[in-house]
NUVO-71965 format. One record per residue: residue in three letters; x, y negated, z negated of N, C-alpha, C, CB in turn. Coordinates in steps of 0.05 Angstrom, whole numbers, padded with zeros to 5 digits, always signed. Glycine has a CB too. Example, Ala and Ser with C-alpha at 12.3 -4.5 7.8 and 13.67 -1.06 7.14 Angstrom:
2
ALA+00264+00114-00156+00246+00090-00156+00264+00066-00156+00226+00089-00181;SER+00257+00045-00142+00273+00021-00143+00258-00001-00157+00282+00012-00114;
//
This chain:
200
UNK+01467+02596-00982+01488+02593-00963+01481+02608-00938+01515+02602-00974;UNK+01484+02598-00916+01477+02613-00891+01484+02636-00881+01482+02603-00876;UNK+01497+02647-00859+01505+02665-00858+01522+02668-00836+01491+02678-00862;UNK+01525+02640-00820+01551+02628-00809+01562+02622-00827+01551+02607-00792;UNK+01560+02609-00853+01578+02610-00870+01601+02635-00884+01564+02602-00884;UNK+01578+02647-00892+01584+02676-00912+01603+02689-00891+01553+02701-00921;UNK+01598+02684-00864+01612+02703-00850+01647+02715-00848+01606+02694-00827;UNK+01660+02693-00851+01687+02689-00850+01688+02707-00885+01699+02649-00844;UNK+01673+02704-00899+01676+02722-00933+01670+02742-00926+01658+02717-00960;UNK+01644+02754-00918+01642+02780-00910+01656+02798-00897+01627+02781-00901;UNK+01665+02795-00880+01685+02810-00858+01709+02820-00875+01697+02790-00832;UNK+01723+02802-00883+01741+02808-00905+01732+02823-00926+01751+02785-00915;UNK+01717+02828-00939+01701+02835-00962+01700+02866-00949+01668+02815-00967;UNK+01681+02865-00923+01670+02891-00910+01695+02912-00909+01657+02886-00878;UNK+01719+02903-00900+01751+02911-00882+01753+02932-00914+01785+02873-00874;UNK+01753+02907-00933+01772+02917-00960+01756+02942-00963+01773+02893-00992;UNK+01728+02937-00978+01706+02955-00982+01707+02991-00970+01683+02940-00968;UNK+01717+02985-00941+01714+03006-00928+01755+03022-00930+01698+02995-00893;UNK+01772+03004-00925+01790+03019-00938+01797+03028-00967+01805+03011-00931;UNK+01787+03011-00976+01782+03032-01013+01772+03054-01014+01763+03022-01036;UNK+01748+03055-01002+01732+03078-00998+01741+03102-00988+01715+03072-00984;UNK+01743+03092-00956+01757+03119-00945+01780+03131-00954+01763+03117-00922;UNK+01800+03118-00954+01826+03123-00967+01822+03151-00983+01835+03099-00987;UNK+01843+03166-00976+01844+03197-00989+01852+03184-01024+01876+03223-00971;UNK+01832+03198-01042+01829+03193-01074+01820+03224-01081+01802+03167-01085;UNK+01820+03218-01111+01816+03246-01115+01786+03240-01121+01836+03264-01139;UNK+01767+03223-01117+01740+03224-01109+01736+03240-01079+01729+03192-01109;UNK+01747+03228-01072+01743+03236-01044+01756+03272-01037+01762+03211-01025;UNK+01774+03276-01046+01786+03307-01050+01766+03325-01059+01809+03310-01070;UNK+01748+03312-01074+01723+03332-01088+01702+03324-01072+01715+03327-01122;UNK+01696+03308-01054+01677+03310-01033+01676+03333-01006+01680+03285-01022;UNK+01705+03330-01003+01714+03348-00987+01712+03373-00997+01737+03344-00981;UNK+01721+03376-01016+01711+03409-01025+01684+03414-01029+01722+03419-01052;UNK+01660+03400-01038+01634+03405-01045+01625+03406-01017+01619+03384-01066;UNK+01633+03401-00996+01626+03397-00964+01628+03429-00958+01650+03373-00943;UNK+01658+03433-00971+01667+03450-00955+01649+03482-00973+01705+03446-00953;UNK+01640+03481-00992+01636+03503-01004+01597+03508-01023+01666+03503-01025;UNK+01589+03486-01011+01558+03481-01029+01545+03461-01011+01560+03467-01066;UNK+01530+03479-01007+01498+03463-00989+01499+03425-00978+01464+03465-01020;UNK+01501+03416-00955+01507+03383-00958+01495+03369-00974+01503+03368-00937;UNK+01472+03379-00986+01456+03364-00990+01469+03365-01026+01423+03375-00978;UNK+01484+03382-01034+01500+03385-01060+01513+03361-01062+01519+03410-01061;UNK+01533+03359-01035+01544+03338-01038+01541+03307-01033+01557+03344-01031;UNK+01520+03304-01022+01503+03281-01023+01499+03273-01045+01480+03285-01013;UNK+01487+03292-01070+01474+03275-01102+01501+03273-01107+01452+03292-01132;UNK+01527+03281-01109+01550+03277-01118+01560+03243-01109+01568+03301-01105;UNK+01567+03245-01079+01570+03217-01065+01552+03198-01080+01561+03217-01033;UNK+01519+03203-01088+01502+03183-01094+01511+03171-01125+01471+03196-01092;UNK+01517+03190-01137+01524+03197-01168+01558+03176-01169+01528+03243-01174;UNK+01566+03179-01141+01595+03170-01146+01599+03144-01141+01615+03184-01129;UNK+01581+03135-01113+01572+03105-01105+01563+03088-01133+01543+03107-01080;UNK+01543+03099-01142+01529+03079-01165+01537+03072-01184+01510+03085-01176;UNK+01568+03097-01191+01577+03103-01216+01598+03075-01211+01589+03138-01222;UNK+01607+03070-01183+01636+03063-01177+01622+03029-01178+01655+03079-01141;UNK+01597+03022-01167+01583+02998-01158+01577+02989-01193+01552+03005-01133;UNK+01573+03005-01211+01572+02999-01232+01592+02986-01257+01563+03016-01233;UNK+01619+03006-01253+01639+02999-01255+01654+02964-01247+01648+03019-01244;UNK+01649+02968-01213+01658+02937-01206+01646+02920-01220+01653+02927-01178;UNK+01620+02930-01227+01609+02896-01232+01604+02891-01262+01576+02889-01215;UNK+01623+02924-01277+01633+02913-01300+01664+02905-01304+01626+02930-01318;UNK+01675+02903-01292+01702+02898-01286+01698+02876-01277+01718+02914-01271;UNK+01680+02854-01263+01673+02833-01254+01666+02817-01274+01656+02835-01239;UNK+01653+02832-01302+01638+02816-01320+01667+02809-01347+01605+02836-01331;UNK+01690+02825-01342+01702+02821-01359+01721+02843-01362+01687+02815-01378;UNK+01705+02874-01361+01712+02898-01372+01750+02893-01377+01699+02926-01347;UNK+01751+02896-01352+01789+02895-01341+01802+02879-01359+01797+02879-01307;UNK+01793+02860-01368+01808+02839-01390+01803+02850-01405+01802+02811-01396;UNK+01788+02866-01417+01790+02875-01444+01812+02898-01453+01763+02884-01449;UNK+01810+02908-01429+01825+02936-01436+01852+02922-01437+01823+02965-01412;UNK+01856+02901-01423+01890+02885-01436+01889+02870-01455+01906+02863-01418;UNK+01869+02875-01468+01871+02866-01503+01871+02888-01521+01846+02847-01514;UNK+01865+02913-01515+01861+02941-01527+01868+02956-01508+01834+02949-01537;UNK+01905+02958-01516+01917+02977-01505+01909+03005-01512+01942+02974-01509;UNK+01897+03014-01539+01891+03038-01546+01870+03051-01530+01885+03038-01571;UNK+01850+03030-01520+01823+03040-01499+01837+03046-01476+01799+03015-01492;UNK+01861+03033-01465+01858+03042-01436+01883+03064-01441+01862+03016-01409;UNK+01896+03069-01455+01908+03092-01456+01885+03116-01464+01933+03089-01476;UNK+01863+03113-01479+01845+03135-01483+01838+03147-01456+01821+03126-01496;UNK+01827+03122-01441+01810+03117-01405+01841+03148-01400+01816+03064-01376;UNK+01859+03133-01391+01876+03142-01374+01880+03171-01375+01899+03129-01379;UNK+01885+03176-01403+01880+03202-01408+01865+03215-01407+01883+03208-01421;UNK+01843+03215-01409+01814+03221-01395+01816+03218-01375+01791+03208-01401;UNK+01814+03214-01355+01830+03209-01328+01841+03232-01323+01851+03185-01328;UNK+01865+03237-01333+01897+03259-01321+01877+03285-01329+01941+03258-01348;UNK+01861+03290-01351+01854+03310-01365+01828+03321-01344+01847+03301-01397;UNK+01812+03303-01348+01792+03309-01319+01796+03314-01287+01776+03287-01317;UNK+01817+03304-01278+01825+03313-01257+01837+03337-01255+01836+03298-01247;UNK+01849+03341-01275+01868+03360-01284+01855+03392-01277+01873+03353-01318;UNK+01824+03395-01291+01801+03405-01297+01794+03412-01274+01784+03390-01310;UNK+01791+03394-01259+01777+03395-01226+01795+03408-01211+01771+03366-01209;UNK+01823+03403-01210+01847+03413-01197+01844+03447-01203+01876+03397-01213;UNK+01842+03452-01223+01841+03486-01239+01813+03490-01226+01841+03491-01282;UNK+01804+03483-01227+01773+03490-01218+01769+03503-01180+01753+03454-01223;UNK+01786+03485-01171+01783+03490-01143+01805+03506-01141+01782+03465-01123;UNK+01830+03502-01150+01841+03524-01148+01838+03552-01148+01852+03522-01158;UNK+01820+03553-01166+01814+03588-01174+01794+03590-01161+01807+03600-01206;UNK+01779+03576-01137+01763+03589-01121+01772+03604-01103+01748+03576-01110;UNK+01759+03628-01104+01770+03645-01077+01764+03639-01040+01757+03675-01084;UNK+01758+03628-01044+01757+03620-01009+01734+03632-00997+01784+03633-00990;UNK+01709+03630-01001+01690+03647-00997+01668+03632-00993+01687+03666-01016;UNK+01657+03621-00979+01634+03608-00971+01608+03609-00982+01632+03615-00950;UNK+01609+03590-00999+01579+03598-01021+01543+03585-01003+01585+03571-01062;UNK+01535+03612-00999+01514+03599-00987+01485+03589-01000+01509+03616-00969;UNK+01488+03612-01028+01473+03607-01048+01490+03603-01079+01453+03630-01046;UNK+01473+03602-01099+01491+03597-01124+01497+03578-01127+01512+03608-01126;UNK+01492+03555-01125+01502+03528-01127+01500+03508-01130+01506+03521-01119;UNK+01497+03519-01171+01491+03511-01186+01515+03505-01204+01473+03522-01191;UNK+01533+03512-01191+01570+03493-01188+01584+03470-01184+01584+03498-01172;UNK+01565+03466-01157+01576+03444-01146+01574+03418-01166+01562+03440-01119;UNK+01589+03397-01162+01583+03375-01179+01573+03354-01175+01598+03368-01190;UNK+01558+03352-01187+01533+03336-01188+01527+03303-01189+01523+03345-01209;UNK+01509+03290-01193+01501+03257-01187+01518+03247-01221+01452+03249-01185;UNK+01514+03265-01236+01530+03249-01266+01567+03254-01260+01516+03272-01307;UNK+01571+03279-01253+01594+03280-01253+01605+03256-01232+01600+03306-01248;UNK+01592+03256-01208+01603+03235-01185+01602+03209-01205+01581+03231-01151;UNK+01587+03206-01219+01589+03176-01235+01613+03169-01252+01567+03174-01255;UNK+01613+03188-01272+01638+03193-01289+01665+03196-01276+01634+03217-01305;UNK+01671+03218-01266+01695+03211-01244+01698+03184-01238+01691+03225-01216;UNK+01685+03166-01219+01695+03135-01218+01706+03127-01232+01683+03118-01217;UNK+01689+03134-01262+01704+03109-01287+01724+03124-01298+01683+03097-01316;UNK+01736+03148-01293+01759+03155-01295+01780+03161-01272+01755+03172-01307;UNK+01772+03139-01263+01783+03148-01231+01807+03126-01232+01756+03143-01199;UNK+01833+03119-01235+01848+03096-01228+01842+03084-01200+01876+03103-01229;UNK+01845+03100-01181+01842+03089-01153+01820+03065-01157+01832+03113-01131;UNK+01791+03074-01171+01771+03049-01169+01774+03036-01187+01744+03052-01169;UNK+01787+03036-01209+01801+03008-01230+01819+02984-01208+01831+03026-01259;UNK+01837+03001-01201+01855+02989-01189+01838+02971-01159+01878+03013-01184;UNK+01818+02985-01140+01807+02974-01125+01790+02957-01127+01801+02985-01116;UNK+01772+02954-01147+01756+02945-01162+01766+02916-01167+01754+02963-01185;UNK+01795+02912-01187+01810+02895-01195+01827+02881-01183+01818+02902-01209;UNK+01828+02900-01156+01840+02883-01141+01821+02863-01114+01861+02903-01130;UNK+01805+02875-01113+01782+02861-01089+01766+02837-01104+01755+02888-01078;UNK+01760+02840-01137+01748+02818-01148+01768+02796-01148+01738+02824-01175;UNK+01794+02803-01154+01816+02780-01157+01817+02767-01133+01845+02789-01163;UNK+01812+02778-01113+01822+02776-01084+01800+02756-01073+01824+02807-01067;UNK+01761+02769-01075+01758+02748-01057+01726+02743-01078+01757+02757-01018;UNK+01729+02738-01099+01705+02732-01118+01721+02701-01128+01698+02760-01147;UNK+01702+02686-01143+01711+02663-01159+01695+02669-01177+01710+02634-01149;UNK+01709+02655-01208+01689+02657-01230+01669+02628-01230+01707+02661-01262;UNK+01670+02618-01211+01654+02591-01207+01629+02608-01191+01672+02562-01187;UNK+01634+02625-01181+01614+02624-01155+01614+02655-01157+01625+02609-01121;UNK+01584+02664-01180+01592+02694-01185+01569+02706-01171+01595+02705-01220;UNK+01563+02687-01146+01544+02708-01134+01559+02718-01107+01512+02694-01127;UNK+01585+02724-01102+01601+02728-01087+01610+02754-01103+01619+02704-01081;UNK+01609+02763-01129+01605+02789-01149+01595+02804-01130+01585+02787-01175;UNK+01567+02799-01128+01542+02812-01134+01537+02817-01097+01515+02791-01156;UNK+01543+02803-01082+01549+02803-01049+01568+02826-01051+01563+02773-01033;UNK+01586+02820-01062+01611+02846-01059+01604+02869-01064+01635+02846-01077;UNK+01584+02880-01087+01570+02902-01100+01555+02904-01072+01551+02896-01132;UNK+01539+02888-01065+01523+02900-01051+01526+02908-01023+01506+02888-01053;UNK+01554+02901-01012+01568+02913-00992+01580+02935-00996+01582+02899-00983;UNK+01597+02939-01019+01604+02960-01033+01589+02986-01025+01601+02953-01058;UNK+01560+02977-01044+01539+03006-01037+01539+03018-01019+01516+03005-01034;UNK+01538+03009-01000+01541+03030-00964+01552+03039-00960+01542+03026-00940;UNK+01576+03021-00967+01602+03024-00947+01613+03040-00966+01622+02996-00936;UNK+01613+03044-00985+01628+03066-01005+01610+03094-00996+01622+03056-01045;UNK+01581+03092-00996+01570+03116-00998+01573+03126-00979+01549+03118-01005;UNK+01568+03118-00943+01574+03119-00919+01607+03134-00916+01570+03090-00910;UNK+01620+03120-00933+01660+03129-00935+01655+03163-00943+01686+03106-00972;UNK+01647+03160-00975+01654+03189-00984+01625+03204-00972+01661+03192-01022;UNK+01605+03197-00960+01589+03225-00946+01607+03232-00919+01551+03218-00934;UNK+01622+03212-00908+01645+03227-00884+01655+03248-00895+01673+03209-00876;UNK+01668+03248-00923+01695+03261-00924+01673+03289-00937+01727+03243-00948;UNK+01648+03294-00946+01642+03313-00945+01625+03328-00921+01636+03311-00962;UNK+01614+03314-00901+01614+03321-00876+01640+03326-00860+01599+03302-00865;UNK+01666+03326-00870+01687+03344-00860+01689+03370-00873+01711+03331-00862;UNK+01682+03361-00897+01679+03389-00915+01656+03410-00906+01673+03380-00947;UNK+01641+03394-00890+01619+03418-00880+01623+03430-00854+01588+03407-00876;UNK+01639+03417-00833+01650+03412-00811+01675+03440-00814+01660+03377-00810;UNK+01685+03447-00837+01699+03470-00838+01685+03487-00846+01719+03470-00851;UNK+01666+03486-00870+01655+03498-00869+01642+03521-00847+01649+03485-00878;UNK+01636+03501-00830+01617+03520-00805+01637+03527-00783+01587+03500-00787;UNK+01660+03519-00784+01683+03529-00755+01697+03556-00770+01715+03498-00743;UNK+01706+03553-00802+01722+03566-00811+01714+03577-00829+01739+03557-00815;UNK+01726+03614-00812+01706+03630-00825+01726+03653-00841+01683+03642-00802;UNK+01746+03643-00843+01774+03669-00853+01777+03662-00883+01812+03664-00836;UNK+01767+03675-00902+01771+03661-00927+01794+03652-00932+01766+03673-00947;UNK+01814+03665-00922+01849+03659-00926+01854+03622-00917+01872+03685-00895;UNK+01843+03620-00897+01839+03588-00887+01833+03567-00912+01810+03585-00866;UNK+01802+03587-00920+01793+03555-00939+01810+03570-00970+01742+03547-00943;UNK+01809+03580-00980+01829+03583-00990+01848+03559-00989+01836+03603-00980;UNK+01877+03574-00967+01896+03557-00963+01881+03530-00963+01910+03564-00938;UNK+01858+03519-00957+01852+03494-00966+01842+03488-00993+01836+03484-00951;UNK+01840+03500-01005+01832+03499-01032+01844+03493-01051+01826+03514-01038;UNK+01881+03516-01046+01898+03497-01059+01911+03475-01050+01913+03507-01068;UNK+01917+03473-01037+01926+03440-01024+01913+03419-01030+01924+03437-00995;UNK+01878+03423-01038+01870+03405-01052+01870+03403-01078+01852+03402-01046;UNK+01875+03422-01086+01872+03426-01114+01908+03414-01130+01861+03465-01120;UNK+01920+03418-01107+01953+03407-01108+01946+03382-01110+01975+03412-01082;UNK+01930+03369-01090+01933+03334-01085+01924+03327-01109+01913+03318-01059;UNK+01900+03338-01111+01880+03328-01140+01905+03328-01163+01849+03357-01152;UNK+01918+03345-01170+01935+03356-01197+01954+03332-01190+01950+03393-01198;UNK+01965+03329-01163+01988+03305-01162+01974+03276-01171+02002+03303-01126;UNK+01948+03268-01155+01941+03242-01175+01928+03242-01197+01927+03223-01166;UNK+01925+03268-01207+01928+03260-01233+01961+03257-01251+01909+03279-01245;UNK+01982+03279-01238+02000+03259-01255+02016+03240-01246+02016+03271-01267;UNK+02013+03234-01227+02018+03202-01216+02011+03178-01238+01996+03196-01188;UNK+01985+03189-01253+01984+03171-01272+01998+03167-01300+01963+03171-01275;UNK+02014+03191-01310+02034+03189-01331+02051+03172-01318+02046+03215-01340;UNK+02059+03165-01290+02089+03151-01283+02066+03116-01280+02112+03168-01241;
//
């Protein structure tokens, strides 16, 4: 198919892609903090770890995954809970940092597996995931899947390396531990709120 064709699909595809992405998640809440407190380049394998994990996910949720879990209610109540419990984890975690600018040591920060795992316990990318395949894929025409994945890749990874290049961006202006701190819990609040957003 050409690409006067594809075009009028793409654009739409690109729009969705990039507001899933950016959109404040608690993927993204932990970008911001690994920005704000461990080397960029920490949070880079994280973003990379989180892109592949999330691009992997869609295009098992493409192949079926999502239907299954509405035939085995017991699996996606496991997911979910795993989910509330892991964020939960991350929430306590940033909380109890003291506000202190790690320049070395950082061998904390979280990493290319964790950024993977988070996705697939992430609701936000179930729900985005399931909603963008419904939206502009056909099961006749599943190379419109695999176009979507591969717009995905950028534009997801491009989204969350922003939100930890804000996290580095305070990093280097703000230098009062009381500041990042005070940001520390506020994220660690947001994080703890979606995760129980998902009991309701």
């Amino acid at each position: 198919m050409s690409a006067t064709l594809l075009l009028p699909t793409l654009l739409p595809m690109s729009a969705f892609a990039l507001a899933a992405s950016i959109s404040p998640g608690p993927v993204n809440i932990v970008c911001l903090s690994s920005g704000t407190h461990y080397p960029i380049v920490k949070g880079l394998i994280f973003v990379t770890g989180a892109t592949l994990g999330f691009v992997a996910l869609f295009l098992a949720i493409g192949a079926g995954l999502y239907s299954l879990l509405s035939v085995a209610p017991l699996l996606e109540a496991l997911l979910r809970w795993a989910g509330i419990g892991f964020l939960l984890y991350l929430s306590y975690q940033l909380f109890q940092h003291d506000g202190r600018v790690q320049e070395r040591g950082a061998n904390n920060a979280p990493g290319f597996w964790a950024g993977a795992m988070m996705q697939w316990l992430n609701p936000k990318a179930w729900l985005a995931s399931a909603a963008g395949i419904s939206a502009y894929t056909s099961g006749n025409e599943p190379y419109l899947l695999w176009l979507f994945a591969a717009l995905y890749l950028p534009i997801c990874w491009l989204s969350l390396a922003s939100w930890v290049a804000a996290g580095a961006f305070l990093k280097r202006y703000v230098h009062r531990p009381i500041i990042l701190l005070t940001i520390n819990r506020v994220l660690a609040i947001c994080l703890a709120a979606s995760a129980l957003f998902l009991l309701f």
